[in-house]
Each structure stands twice: as C-alpha cells, then as structure tokens.
C-alpha positions, -999 to +999 in steps of 0.1 A: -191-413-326-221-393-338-218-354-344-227-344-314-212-359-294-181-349-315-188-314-307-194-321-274-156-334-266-146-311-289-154-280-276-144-292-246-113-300-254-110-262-272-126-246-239-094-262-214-070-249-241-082-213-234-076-218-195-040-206-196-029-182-228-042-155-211-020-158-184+013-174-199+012-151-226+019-128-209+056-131-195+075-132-232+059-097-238+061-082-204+094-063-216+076-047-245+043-043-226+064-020-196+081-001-218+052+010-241+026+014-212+055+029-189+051+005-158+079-003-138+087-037-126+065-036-098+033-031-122+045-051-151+050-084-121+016-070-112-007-082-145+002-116-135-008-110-099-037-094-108-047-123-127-043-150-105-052-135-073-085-132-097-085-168-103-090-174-065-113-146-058-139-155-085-140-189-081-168-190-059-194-173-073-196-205-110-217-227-083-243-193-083-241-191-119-244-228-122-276-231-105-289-204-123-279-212-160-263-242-160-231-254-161-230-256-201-243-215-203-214-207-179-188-224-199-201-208-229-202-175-212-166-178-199-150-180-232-169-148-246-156-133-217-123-146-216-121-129-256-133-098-244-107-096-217-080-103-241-090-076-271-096-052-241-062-051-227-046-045-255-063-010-258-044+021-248-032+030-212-025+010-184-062+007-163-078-013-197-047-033-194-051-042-160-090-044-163-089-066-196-061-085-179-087-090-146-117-096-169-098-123-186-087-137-150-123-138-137-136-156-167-106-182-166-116-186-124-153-194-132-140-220-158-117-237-136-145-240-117-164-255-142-145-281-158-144-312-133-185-305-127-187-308-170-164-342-168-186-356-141-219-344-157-210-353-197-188-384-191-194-396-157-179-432-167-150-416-183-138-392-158-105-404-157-099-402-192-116-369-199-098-354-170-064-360-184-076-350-219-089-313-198-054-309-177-031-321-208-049-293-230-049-267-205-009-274-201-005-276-235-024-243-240+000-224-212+032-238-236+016-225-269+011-192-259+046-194-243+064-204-270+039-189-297+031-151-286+070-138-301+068-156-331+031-145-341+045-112-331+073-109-356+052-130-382+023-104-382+040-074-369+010-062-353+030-057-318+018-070-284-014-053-286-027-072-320-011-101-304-032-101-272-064-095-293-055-126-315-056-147-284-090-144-285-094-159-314-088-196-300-120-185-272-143-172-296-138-209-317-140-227-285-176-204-281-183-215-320-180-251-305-194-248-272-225-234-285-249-264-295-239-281-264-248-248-244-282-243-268-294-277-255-284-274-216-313-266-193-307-233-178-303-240-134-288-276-141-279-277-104-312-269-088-313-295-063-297-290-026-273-271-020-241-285-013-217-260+002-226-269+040-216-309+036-187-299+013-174-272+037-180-300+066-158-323+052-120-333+056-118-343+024-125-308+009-099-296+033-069-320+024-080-316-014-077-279-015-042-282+006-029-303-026-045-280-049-029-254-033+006-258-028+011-278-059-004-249-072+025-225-051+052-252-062+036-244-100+040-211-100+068-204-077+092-228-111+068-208-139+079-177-127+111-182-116+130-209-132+149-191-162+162-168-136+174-200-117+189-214-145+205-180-159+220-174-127+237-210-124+257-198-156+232-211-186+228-187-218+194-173-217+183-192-250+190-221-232+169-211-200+140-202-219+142-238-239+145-258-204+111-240-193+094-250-227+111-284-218+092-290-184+057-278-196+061-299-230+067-330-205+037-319-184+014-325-213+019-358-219+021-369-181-014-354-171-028-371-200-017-403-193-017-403-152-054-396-145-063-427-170-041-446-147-049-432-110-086-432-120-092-469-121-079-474-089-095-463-054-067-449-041-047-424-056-027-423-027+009-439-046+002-415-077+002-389-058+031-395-031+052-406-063+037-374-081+053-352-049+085-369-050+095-367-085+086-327-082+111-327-047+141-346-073+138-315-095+141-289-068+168-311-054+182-309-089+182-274-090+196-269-057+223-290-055+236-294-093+218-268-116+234-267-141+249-301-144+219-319-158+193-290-166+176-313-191+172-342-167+157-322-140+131-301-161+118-335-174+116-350-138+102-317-122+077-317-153+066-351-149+059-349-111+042-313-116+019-324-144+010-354-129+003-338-092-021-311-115-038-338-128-044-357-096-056-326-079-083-325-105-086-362-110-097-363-072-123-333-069-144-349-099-140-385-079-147-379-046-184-359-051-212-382-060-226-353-084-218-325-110-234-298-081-212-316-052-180-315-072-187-278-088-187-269-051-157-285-043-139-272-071-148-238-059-134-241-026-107-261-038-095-239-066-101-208-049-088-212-019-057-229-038-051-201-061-053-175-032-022-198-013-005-200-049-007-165-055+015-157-024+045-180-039+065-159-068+067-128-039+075-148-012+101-168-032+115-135-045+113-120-012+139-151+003+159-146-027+165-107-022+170-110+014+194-140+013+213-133-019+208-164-034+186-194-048+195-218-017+170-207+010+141-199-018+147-237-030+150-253+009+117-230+014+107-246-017+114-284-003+095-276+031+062-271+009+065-302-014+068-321+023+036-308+036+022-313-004+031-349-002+012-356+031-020-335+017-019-356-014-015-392+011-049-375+029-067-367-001-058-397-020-074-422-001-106-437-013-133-415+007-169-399-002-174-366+010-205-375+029-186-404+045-155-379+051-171-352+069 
C-alpha cells in the first residue's frame, strides 16, 4: 500500500470515528452538565434533541456543498467544524452550550451525508468492505466516548468543560489526515446532472430511507432508554450501564463483518430480514424476561442493530450508479431518517409515563421492528434507482 493511499483509508477511517462522540458523550455527563449550567431535565434531554433533530435538518444542504467543493473539501470542512462545536460548548452559559452542541450536530449531518458518496467515489470495488470499516468505526466511536468521557474526567480533572474541548482533539487529527486527500480533490466534484429529481422519483429511495429510519428510531429509542429498562427490572446500575457498553461493543464487530458479507451478493434481502429479527429477540428479551438473561439479549439486540446500521448504509452506496446519485440519496435517506428517529426517545417516554410501565413502550417498540423488517425486504432487493423509479 503506497502512502497515500495509506492516508487516504486512514483518515477515513479517523473521520467515521468522529461521527458519534459528540453526541454519546454527552449522556455520562448530562448530570454534571444540568447542575452546573442550571437546566432542568427538560433542557438537559434537550442537547441530545437538539443534536439530532440537527442531524436530519442539515443533511440536505452536503449535495450543495458537494457540487461546489467537492466531496473531499466537505469532509475536511466537517471535522473543523465538528472541533469547533465541541470547544464551543464547553464555554460558559447555556446558549454556547446549545449552539456548540447544534454546530457540532450540523457538521456530524453533512458527514453522514458524505460518507457512502466517499466509499463509492475512493473504493468503488470495495464498497462493501469499506462500508463496514465506516459503520464499525463510527459504532466504535459512540462506545469510546461512552465509556471514556468519566474516566478522562477524573484522570485530568479538567471537569466536563475541558472534557468536551478534548473531544476535539480526535476531529482536528482526523482534519491532520484528511488534509492531502482534501488538497488534491477538485473543488465541484459532482458537477454533472443533478440527481435529486430521479432519486426523489424512485421507490427505492423511499423504502431505503424507511429502513434508515426506523432502525434509526429502534437505535435510539435502546440508547437512550435501556439502563432505565434494565434498572427498573431490578439490575444495580453498574450493571445497567455495563449491559449498554455490552450491546454497542457487539455492534462493532457485526457491521464490520456484515457488509463484507451482504455486499457480494445482489440481494440483501436475508441480511436484512435476519438483521430485523435478531433486533425483535432482544426487545422480546426485554419484555418478557429482562432480567433473566440481560447479557444474552444485549448481544443479540447488538448484533441485529449493528448489522441493520450497516445494511442501511451498505444499500444507499449500492444501489446509485455514482458518488453524486448516492450523496443524494444519502441526503434524503439520512435526513428524513434522523427526522423519524428523533421522534422515538419522547414518544417512548411519553407511553412509559402514561402507562406506568415498560410493556406498552416495548409492544410499541415491536410494531416498528415489523414495519422495519418489510422496509428492509423492499429495499434489499437487487434494484438500480433508474430502474426503480
């Protein structure tokens, strides 16, 4: 492997792992964060609201960007944006907060976006294999900064405001990286025709961004509920914290390894209809038997949420025939997804308040996997978007 191309997979591989600190770093210091800003619950819940309600509003303006400075400038100009977020939040009062925290959001939207266009564009006979190498390090960056953000606390004492800022760090290496590769790009990579109308005109961008979604909703709905799920089924909260590192440690290695696999077939189709069903086993798990077999359920739940993550992705840089086609489709796919995602943590709160327990949130839960598993039958069938529409 020559240098370049060394840098090339590696700063991609250091730009995915910035897609999610940000965000899941949050959540271990939301306790300290309220009580030194003074929010109450309602505005500490709303930094991660804010955040990814961003990540489906600013989606659609990367194919803009894109056409105007490449894909390669974008990426670059994500991660400095993504650092400034981060040291900016951690400044005093509560509007920086939620500004840095939105700033970071935006950038981390225009970078999802991105991604599967820079797969198909750098290593379009290796999409399947880059692809998992993308979703496995954007996973594994969400469980770093989960696990990491206390410990870096108490190691440098700098309190949750140094701590933000030295998230940046990872984005400004990623930049250090990125830069050759974003040096050489042409500026307006994607300056032939525009593909919104045929990608709006297809099915296939329909019952792609219905799996993006609601495995998206199912995501989220388990990231920001779970310990509570599993602390009021009896479990000590060490114990409830470990079982969440449990299922995103599993995720990593599934959406590695399942893209590889799906990709060298034309149908994703029993991936992804194996992917949904492993996901409805965990909720069952939860439901039924909590806290009989935590363990076994957060690996099962983590192997059929990674792997329906990765086929989500996996299938917008497959179905496009180029790096414009699929940056569109990743633009109505993500944000439209996010937007549907967003609504899941309230709405699975709201059934929990109103019914006093974790049964109806969990049945709700079910119902969405169902309709996930048809969208993902849809989606996963060998089709072109051209053909599709």
């Amino acid at each position: 492997m020559s240098l370049r191309s060394a840098m090339l997979l590696a700063g991609f591989a250091l730009a995915a792992l910035n897609l999610r600190p940000a965000i899941a770093g949050v959540s271990p210091l939301l306790d300290e964060i309220m009580n030194d800003v003074g929010l109450t619950p309602a505005g500490g819940g709303a930094i991660t609201t804010v955040m990814v309600v961003c990540l489906g509003v600013f989606g659609p303006v990367t194919p803009m960007l894109a056409r105007r400075v490449g894909l390669d400038r974008t990426l670059l100009a994500g991660l400095l944006v993504i650092a400034a977020g981060l040291v900016l939040r951690g400044l005093d009062g509560a509007p920086v907060l939620y500004l840095g925290s939105a700033l970071a959001a935006t950038a981390i939207a225009v970078m999802n976006v991105s991604m599967p266009g820079i797969v198909k564009e750098h290593f379009p006979t290796r999409v399947n294999l880059l692809t998992g190498v993308y979703v496995s390090c954007v996973v594994a960056g969400a469980a770093a900064a989960s696990a990491l953000v206390i410990p870096l606390e108490r190691a440098t004492g700098y309190g949750w405001r140094g701590v933000s800022a030295l998230l940046a760090v990872p984005a400004l290496l990623a930049a250090l990286f990125w830069l050759p590769q974003a040096l050489r790009g042409q500026a307006g990579g994607q300056n032939g025709p525009r593909p919104f109308g045929m990608v709006l005109r297809s099915r296939v961008t329909w019952y792609v961004t219905a799996l993006m979604g609601l495995q998206s909703l199912t995501f989220y709905v388990m990231l920001a509920w779970l310990p509570t799920i599993f602390l009021e089924a009896g479990l000590p909260a060490d114990q409830a914290g470990y079982l969440l590192s449990l299922t995103n440690a599993v995720q990593v290695v599934t959406s590695l390894a399942v893209p590889v696999l799906a990709g060298r077939r034309a149908s994703q189709v029993p991936y992804v209809v194996g992917a949904g069903a492993l996901t409805v086993l965990g909720y069952l798990g939860m439901l039924l038997a909590p806290a009989a077999a935590p363990w076994l359920w957060m690996v099962v739940l983590g192997i059929g949420q990674g792997a329906s993550f990765a086929l989500a992705l996996l299938i917008i840089a497959l179905r496009p025939s180029s790096p414009a086609e699929v940056t569109a489709l990743s633009a109505v796919a993500q944000s439209v997804g996010y937007a549907i995602a967003a609504v899941g943590p309230l709405l699975f709160g709201f059934l929990r308040q109103v019914s006093g327990g974790w049964t109806v949130p969990l049945l709700a839960g079910l119902g969405v996997l169902a309709v996930q598993i048809v969208a993902g039958w849809l989606a996963g069938r060998p089709a072109t978007l051209g053909r599709a529409g």
